[in-house]
C-alpha positions, 0 to 999 in steps of 0.5 A: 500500500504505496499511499499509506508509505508515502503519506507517512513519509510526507508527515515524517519529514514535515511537508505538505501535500503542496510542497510534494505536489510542487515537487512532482510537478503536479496539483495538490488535488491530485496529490491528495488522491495519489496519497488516498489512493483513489489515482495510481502513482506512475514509476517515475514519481515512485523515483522522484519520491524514493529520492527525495526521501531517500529510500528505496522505491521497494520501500515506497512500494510496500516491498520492503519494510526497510527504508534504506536503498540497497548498496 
């Protein structure tokens, strides 16, 4: 569940759905159902996000409970 990791990653790190919309080139209203999961997430903002945070998109992704990119 993507929208629940990205979400908590947005909180953690003290931004606002405007500013990661910003970031994504993209509205907060369509940010908002991104992280509500009412609208899918392409793979290239799955990366952006990955690094802008600096995590792994498996982490994003639900794949891996670790937030640490693979070396």
């Amino acid at each position: 569940m993507y929208y629940k990791r990205i979400r908590e990653l947005r909180e953690d790190n003290d931004k606002t759905q405007k500013e990661i919309a910003e970031l994504l080139n993209t509205t907060q209203q369509h940010y908002s159902r991104i992280e509500n999961g009412a609208t899918e997430i392409t793979a290239d903002r799955v990366i952006m996000l990955s690094k802008f945070y600096n995590v792994s998109t498996d982490y994003i992704l639900g794949l891996s409970n670790s937030p640490l990119p693979k070396k």
